[in-house]
N, C-alpha and C positions, 0 to 999 in steps of 0.2 A: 504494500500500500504506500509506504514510504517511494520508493520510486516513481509509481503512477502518479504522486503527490509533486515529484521533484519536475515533472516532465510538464503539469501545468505548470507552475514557477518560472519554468524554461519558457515557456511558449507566451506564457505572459509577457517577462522581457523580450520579448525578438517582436512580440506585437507592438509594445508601446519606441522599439527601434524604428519600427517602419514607419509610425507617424511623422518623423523627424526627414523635411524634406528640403533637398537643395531650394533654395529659390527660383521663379519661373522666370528668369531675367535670359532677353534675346545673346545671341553668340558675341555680337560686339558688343561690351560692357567693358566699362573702366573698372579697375579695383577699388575706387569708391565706391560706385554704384553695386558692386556685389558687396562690398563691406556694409553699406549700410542697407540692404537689403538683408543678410543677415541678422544685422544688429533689430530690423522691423521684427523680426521671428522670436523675440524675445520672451514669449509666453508658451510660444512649446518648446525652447530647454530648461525653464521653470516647472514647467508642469511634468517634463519627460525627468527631471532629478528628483524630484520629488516623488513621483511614482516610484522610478527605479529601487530610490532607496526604502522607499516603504516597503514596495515587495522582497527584496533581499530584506529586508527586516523581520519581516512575516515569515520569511523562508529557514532565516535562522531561528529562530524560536519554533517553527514548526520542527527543526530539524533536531531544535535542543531539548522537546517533548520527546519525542520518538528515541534519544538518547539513554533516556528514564526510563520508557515504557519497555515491557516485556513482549505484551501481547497487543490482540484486540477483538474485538467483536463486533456483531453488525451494530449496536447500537453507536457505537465508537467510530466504526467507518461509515455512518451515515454522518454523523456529525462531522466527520473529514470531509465530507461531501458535500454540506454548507460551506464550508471554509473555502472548498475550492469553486463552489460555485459564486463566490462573494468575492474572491479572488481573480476570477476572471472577467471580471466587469470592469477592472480599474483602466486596462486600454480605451473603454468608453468614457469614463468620465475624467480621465485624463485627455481625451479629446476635446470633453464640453469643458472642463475647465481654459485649457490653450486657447481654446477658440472664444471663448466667452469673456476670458479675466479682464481685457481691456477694455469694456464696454459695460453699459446699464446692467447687464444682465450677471455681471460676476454676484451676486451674492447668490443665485439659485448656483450657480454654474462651483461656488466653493462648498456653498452649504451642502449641495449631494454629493461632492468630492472628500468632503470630512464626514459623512452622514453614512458613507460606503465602507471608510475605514474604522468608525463605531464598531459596526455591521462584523468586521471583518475580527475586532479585538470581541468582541464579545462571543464570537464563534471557539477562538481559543478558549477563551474564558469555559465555556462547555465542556470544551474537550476537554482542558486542565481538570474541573470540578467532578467530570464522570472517571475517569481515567484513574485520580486519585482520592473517590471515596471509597473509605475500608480498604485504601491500598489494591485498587479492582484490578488495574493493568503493570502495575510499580514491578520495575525490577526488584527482587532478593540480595542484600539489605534496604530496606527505601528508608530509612533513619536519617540516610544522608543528604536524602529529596527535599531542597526549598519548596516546599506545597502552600503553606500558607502564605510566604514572602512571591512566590509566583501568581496567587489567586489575587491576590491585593493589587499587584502590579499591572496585573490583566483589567483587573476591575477599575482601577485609576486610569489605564487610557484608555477603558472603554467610555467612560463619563466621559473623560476630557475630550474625546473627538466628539463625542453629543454634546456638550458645550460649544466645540467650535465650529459646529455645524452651526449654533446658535449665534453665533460670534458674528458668524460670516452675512448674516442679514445687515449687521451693522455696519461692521467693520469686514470687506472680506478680505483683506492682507495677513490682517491677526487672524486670523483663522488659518490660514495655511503656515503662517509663524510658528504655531499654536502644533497644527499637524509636527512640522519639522522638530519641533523639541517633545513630542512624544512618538518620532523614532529612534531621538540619540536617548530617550530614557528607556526606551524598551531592547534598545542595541545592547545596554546593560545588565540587563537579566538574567541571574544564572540559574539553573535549575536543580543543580546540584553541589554541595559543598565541596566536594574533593574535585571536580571534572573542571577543564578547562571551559568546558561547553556550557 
């Protein structure tokens, strides 16, 4: 399962590379005119880092669950099944945000961009909570499993991206500020005391 898991993650990144397009500027162009032609594209390598790094952040933590876990069962792999279908949306609304964030229409266009990554922490958040009650899926010793420092921390950026889904009606910069400092806080998280992972 962990594979089939890794291959969505793959294919997500290679989708949200392909949004990422040259400029449609004629053959004769000065290096101005392509430089700032570039520089106009500024909101799809905003929206393309920021995806990026969210899904390699998803990916790590999904990889540092599975590092702990022993086993699984269908109830387990269906909820990996939310995860990944909650997952594969983000090339879409990494679309609408690029396309949207410079215009009237960025607060929908951030709001469901933070409102997907909710979506996506609270999926963990399940799997974490099923996974390790009564120790159901826990490797032998699981003594050494952060469970309750990992349920917390899933449970804090699951709130904090439903707040800055909220944020982003107002304010929608801070909301995607808001996103980026809760993937350097969950890049953080470790799942187990002794493991590097």
């Amino acid at each position: 399962m962990e594979t089939f898991s890794d291959g969505v993650f793959a294919i997500d990144i290679t989708l949200l590379t392909f949004q990422l397009k040259a400029p449609g500027l004629k053959a004769a162009t000065s290096n101005h005119t392509l430089a700032l032609a570039l520089f106009q594209q500024w909101p799809d390598y905003i929206a393309y880092f920021i995806s990026f790094a969210t899904i390699f952040i998803i990916w790590l933590n999904h990889h540092r669950m599975y590092n702990v876990i022993q086993r699984s069962d269908v109830r387990f792999m269906f909820y990996n099944g939310l995860l990944l279908l909650l997952v594969s949306i983000i090339p879409f609304t990494t679309s609408l945000l690029a396309d949207y964030i410079d215009t009237p229409a960025n607060q929908l266009s951030s709001g469901l961009y933070m409102l997907l990554f909710a979506g996506i922490s609270w999926a963990l958040f399940i799997m974490w909570n099923y996974a390790t009650d009564n120790y159901r899926l826990l490797k032998r010793p699981a003594a050494d499993v952060r469970i309750q420092n990992v349920r917390s921390s899933l449970l804090i950026s699951t709130i904090t991206y439903t707040i800055a889904a909220g944020v982003a009606v107002l304010v929608p910069f801070l909301s995607i500020l808001m996103g980026l400092a809760i993937v350097f806080y969950l890049s953080r998280l470790k799942y187990h005391r002794a493991k590097v992972v």
